[in-house]
C-alpha positions as CSV (number, residue, x, y, z in Angstrom):
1,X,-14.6,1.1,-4.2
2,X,-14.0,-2.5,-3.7
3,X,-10.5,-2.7,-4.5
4,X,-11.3,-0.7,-7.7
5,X,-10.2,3.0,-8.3
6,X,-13.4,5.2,-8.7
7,X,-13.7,9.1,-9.5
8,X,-15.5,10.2,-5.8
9,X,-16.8,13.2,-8.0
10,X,-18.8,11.0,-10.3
11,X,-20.2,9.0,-7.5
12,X,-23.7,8.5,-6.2
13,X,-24.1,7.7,-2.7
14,X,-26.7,4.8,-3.2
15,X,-24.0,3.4,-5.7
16,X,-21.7,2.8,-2.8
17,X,-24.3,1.6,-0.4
18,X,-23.0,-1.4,1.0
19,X,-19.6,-1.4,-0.7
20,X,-16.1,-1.5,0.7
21,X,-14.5,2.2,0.3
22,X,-10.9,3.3,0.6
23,X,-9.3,5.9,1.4
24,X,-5.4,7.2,1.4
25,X,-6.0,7.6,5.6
26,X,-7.7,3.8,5.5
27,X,-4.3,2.1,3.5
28,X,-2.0,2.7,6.5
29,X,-0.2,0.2,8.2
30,X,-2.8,-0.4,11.8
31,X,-0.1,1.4,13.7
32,X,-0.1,4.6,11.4
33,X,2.7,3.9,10.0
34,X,2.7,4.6,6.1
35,X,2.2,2.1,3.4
36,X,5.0,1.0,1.5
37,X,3.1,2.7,-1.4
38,X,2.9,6.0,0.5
39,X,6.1,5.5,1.4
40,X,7.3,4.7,-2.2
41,X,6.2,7.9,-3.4
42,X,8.3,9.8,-0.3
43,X,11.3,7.8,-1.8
44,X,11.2,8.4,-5.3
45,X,9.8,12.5,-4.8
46,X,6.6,11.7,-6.9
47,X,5.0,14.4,-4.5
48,X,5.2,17.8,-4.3
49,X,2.0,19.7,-4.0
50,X,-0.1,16.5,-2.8
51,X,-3.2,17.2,-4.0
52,X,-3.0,14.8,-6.9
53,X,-1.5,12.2,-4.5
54,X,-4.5,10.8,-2.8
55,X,-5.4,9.9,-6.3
56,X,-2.5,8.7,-7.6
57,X,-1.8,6.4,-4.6
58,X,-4.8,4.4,-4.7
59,X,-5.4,4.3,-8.6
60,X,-1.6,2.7,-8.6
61,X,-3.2,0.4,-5.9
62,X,-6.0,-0.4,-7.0
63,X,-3.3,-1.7,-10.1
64,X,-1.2,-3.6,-8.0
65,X,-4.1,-5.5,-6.3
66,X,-4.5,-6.7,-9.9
67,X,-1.2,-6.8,-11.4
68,X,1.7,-7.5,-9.2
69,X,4.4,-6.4,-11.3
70,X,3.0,-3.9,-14.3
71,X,5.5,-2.3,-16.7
72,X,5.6,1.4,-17.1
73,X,3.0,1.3,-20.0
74,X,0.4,-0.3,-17.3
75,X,1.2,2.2,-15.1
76,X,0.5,5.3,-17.2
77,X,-2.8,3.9,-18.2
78,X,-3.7,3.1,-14.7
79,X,-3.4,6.4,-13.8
80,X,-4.4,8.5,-17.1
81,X,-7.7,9.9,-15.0
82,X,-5.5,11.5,-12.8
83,X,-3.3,14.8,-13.2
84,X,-0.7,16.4,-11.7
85,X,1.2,19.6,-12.3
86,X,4.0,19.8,-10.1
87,X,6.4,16.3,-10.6
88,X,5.8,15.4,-13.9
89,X,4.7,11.3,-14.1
90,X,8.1,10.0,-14.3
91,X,8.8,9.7,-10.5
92,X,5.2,8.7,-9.6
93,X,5.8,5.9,-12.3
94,X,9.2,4.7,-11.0
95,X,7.0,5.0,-6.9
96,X,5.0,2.5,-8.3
97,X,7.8,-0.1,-9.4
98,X,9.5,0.6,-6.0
99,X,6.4,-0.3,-4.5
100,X,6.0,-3.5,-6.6
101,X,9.3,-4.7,-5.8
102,X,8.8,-4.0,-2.2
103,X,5.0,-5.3,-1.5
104,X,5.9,-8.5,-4.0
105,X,9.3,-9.3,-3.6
106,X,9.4,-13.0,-5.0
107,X,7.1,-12.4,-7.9
């Protein structure tokens, strides 16, 4: 919700009246590709069941609207309200510093 990850379940709809809202189908590239950040994930087998990916994907960039370059600590915390079972948080983690290094390659 405005560039900021939110938990959808905890939302009211008149809190979101008028606000810009994100989804993992709305961060793809205009010709469907995938966003280096989905695509960073692919890379670096951070998915395996995907339902914790929707999540995952826009908490880490919601981050990395904010912090160009975070280290592994900023990472985890960005995504602490999010769980997964299958991959562990290791790959997801190193997704995220591949998709740094690719969306912000001269910072």
């Amino acid at each position: 919700v405005n560039s900021e990850a939110k938990r959808s379940c905890k939302l009211k709809l008149k809190d979101v009246l008028g606000k810009e809202i994100t989804t993992i189908e709305g961060i793809s590239a205009e010709d469907g590709g995938l966003h280096p950040l989905q695509q960073a994930f692919i890379d670096a087998g951070a998915i395996q069941c995907g339902f914790c990916t929707p999540g995952m994907v826009l908490s880490a960039l919601a981050l990395l609207l904010t912090n160009h370059k975070p280290n592994r600590a900023e990472i985890r915390q960005a995504l602490k309200g999010n769980i997964c079972r299958c991959t562990g948080y290791q790959q997801i983690i190193d997704a995220v510093q591949r998709a740094a290094a690719i969306m912000y390659p001269n910072e």
